[in-house]
C-alpha positions as CSV (number, residue, x, y, z in Angstrom):
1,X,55.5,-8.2,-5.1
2,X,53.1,-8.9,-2.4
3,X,51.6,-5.1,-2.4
4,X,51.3,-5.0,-5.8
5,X,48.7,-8.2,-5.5
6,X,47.3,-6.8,-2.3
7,X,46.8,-3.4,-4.5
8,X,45.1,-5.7,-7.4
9,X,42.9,-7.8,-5.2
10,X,42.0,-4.6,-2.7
11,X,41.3,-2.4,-6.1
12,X,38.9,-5.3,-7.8
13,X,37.1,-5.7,-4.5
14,X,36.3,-2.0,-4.3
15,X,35.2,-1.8,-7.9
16,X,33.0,-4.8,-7.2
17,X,31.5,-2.9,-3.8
18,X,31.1,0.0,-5.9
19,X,29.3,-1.8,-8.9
20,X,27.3,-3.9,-6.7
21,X,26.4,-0.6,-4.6
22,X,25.9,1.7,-7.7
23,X,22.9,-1.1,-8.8
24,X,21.5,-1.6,-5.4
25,X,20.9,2.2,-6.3
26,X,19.9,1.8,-9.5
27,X,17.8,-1.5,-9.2
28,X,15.8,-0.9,-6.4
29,X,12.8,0.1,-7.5
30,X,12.5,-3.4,-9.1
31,X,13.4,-4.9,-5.6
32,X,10.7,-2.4,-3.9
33,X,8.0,-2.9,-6.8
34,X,7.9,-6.0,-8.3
35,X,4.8,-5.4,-10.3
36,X,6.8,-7.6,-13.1
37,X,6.8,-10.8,-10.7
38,X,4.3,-13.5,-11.6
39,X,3.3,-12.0,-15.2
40,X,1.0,-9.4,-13.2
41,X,1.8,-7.1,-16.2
42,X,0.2,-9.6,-18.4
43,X,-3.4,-10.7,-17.4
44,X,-5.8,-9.0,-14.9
45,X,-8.5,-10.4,-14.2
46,X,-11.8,-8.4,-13.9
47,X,-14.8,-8.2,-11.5
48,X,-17.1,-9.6,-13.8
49,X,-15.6,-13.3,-13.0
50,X,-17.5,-13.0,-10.1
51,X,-20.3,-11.6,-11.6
52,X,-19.9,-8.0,-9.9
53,X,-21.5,-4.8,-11.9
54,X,-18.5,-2.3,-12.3
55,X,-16.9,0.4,-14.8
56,X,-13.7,0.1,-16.2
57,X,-11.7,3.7,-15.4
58,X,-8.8,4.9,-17.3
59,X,-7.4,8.0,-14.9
60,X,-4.8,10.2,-16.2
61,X,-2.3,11.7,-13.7
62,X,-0.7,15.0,-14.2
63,X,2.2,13.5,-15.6
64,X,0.4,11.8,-18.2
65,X,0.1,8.3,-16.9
66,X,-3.1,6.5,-17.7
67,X,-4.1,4.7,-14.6
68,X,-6.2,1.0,-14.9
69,X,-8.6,1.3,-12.3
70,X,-11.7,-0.8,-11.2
71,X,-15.2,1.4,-10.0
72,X,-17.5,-0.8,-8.2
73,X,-20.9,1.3,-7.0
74,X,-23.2,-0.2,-4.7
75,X,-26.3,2.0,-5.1
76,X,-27.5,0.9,-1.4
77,X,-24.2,2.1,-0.1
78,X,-23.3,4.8,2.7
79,X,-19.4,4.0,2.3
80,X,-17.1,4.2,-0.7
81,X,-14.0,1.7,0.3
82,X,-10.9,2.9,-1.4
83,X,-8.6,-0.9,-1.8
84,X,-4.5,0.5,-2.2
85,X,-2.9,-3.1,-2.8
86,X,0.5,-4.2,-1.8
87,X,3.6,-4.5,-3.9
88,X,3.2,-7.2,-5.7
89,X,0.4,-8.4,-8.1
90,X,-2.4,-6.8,-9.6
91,X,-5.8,-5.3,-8.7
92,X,-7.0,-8.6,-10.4
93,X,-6.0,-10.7,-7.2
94,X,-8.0,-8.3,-5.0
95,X,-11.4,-9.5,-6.7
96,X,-12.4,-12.0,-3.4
97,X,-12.0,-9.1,-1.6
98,X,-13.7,-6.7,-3.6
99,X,-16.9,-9.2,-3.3
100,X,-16.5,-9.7,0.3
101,X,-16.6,-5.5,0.7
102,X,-19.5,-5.3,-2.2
103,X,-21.6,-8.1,-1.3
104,X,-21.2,-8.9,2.3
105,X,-20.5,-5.6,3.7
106,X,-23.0,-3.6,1.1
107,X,-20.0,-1.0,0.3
108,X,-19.3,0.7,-2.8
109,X,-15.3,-0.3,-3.7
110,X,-12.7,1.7,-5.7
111,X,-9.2,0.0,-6.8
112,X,-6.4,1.3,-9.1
113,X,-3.3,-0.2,-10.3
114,X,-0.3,1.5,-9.6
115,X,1.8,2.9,-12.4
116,X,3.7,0.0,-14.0
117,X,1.3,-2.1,-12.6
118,X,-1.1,-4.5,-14.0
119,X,-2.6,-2.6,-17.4
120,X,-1.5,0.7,-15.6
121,X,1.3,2.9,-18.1
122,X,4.5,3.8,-16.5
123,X,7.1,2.8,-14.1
124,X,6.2,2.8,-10.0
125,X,8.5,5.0,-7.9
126,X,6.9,6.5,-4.8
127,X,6.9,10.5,-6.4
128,X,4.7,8.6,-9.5
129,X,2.9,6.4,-6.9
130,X,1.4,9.5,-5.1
131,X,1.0,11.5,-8.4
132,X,-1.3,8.4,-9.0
133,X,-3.1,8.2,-5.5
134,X,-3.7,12.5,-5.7
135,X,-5.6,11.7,-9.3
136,X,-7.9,8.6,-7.6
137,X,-8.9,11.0,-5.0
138,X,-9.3,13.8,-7.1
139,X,-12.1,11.5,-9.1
140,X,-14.1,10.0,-5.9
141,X,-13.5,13.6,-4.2
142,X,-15.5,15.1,-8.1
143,X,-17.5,11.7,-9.2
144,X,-21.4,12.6,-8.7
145,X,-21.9,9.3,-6.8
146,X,-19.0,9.2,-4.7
147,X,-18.6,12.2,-3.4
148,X,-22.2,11.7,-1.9
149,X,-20.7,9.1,0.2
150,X,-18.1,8.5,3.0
151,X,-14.2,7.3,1.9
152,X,-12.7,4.8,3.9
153,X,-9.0,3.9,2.9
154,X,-8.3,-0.1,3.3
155,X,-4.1,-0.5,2.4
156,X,-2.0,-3.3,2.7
157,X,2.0,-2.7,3.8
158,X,3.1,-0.4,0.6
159,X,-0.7,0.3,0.6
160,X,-0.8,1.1,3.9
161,X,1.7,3.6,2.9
162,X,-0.3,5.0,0.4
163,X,-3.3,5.4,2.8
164,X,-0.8,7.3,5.0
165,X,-0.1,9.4,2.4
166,X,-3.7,10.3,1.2
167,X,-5.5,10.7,4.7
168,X,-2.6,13.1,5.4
169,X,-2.9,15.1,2.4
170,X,-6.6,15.2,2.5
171,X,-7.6,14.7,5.9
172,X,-11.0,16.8,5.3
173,X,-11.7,14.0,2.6
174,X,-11.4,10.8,4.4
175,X,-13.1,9.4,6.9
176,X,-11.3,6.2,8.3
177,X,-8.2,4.3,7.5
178,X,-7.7,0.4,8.0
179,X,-4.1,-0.2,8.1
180,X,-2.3,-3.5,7.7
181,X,1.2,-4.6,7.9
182,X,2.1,-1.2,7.2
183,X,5.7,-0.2,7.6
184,X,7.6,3.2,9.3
185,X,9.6,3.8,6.0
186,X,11.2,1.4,3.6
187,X,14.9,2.6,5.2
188,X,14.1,0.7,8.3
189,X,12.7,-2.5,7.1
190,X,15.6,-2.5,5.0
191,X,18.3,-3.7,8.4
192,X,14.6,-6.3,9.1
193,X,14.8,-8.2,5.8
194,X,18.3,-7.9,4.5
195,X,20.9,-7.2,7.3
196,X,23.9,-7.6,5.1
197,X,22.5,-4.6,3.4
198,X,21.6,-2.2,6.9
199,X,24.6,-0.4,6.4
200,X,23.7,0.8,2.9
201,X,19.8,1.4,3.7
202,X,20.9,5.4,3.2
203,X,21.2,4.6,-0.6
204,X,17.4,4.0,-0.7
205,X,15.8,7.0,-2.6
206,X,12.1,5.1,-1.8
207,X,11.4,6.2,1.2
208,X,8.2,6.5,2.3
209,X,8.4,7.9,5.6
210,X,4.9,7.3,6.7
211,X,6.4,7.7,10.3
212,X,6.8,11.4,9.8
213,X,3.0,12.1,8.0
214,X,0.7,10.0,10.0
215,X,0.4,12.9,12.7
216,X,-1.0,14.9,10.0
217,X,-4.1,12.5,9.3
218,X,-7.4,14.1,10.8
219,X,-7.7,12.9,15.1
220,X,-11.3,12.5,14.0
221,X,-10.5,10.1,11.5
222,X,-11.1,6.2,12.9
223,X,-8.2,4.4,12.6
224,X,-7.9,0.6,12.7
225,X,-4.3,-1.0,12.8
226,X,-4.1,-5.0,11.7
227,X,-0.9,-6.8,12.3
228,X,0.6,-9.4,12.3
229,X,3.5,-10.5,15.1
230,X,5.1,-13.0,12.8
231,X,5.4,-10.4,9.9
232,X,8.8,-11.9,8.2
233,X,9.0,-8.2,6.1
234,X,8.0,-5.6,8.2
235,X,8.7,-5.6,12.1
236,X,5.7,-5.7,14.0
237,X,7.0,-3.0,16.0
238,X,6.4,-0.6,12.9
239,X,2.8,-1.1,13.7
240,X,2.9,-0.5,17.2
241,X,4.7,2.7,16.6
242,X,2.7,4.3,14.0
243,X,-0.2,3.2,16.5
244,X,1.2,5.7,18.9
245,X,2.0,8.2,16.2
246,X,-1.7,8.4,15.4
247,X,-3.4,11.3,16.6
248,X,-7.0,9.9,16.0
249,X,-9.1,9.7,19.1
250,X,-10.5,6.8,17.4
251,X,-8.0,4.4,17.2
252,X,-8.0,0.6,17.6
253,X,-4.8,-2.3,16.9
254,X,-5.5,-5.4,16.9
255,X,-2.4,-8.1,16.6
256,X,-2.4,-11.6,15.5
257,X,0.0,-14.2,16.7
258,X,0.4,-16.6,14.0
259,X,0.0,-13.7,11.0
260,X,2.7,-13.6,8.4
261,X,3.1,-10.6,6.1
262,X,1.1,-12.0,3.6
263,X,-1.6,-14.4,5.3
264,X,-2.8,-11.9,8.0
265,X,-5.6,-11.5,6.2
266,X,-6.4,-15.1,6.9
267,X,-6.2,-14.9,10.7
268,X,-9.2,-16.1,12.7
269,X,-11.6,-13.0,13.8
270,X,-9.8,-11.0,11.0
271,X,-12.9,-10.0,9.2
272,X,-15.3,-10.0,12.1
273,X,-12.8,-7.0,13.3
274,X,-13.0,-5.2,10.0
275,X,-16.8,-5.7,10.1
276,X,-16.8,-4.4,13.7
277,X,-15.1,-1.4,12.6
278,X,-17.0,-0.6,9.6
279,X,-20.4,-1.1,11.8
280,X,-19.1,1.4,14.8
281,X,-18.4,4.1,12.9
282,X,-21.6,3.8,10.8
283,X,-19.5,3.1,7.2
284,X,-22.2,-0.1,6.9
């Protein structure tokens, strides 16, 4: 009688693993992209809050996906800055910083929403995703006032990721990358942030392996890595290694004790770095 209950309990617990494991499969690209958290899909704010000129652009990738997007041209400018936001959110948040690159640093800006992000159509995987960073580049690379000026990528964690992605697709077009909290792949931070779940991180189909591509980014590229050592999400030793995976001869990382994932951007000296950066290279 025993077996027959061990055979009951040992069959519900392995239809249970395998449900549970069948939607970590299916699910995860609302755990990887939660553009739905906050009611980011509902309002986005715009640039004219702050009283900054800009055009509203509506990109369509090859796929079909119209693409929200914010165009901010600063006639005075030598740089285009090219903002790829994190996973959460909206372009809408990113408005402070869009000033502080506009007015302070005297940069022309460029920032797009993601597919299922903000007003953007679609769902986000990481195949749509780059689908959606090839069409941005595409217009500054074919836009009569931006392709008169330099590109300099600026991406946050998953939009560090996608500034991976573009400067190694189009090293010829791109002319620095500013990396922050950017991770190796999403396989590895998955052991970091949930170790009950390390042993199923091979079920993640959202890879990013930025680990593998960032060789491939132009060594004449500058490259300025940003991270912080008390990242709860990504381990700040995903930094340090695409730091040594970068073959740019122009390469700088600079870490911050007390930065989390999501304040680093706060840190003392922060933007005096950033600033620094943009200044040596002649971007400003």
């Amino acid at each position: 009688m025993w077996l027959k209950y061990a055979r009951i309990i040992f069959g519900g617990l392995l239809a249970l693993s395998t449900v549970s494991m069948s939607a970590l499969y299916l699910f995860q690209n609302r755990l990887v992209y939660p553009s739905w958290a906050q009611d980011a899909r509902k309002h986005v704010d715009t640039p004219d809050i702050r009283n900054i000129p800009y055009d509203r652009v509506r990109l369509i990738t090859k796929d079909g996906v119209k693409i929200d997007a914010f165009d901010v041209k600063n006639p005075n400018s030598k740089t285009t800055i090219v903002i790829l936001c994190p996973n959460a959110g909206n372009i809408g948040y990113f408005i402070p910083i869009i000033e502080l690159f506009y007015r302070q640093f005297g940069l022309s800006v460029f920032i797009y929403s993601y597919r299922g992000y903000g007003l953007s159509e679609g769902s986000p995987s990481e195949a749509g995703l780059k689908m959606d960073a090839d069409r941005a580049i595409s217009y500054l690379a074919t836009n009569e006032f931006h392709k008169k000026r330099k590109l300099v990528l600026y991406g946050r964690s998953l939009g560090g990721a996608n500034a991976i992605y573009i400067a190694s697709k189009y090293p010829s077009l791109i002319d620095g990358v500013i990396l922050e909290n950017t991770f190796l792949s999403i396989t590895k931070v998955i052991p970091y942030m949930f170790p009950i779940l390390s042993k199923f991180a091979f079920m993640c189909h959202e890879l990013w392996k930025s680990e593998d591509v960032i060789s491939q980014c132009s060594p004449s590229s500058p490259f300025l890595f940003l991270s912080g050592l008390r990242d709860e999400i990504v381990p700040p030793s995903h930094m340090k290694k695409l730091f040594e995976l970068c073959t740019s001869t122009a390469k700088r990382i600079f870490e911050f004790p007390t930065g989390h994932h999501n304040d680093t951007i706060l840190q003392d000296g922060y933007w005096e770095i950033i600033r620094d950066f943009l200044d040596q290279y002649n971007f400003i």
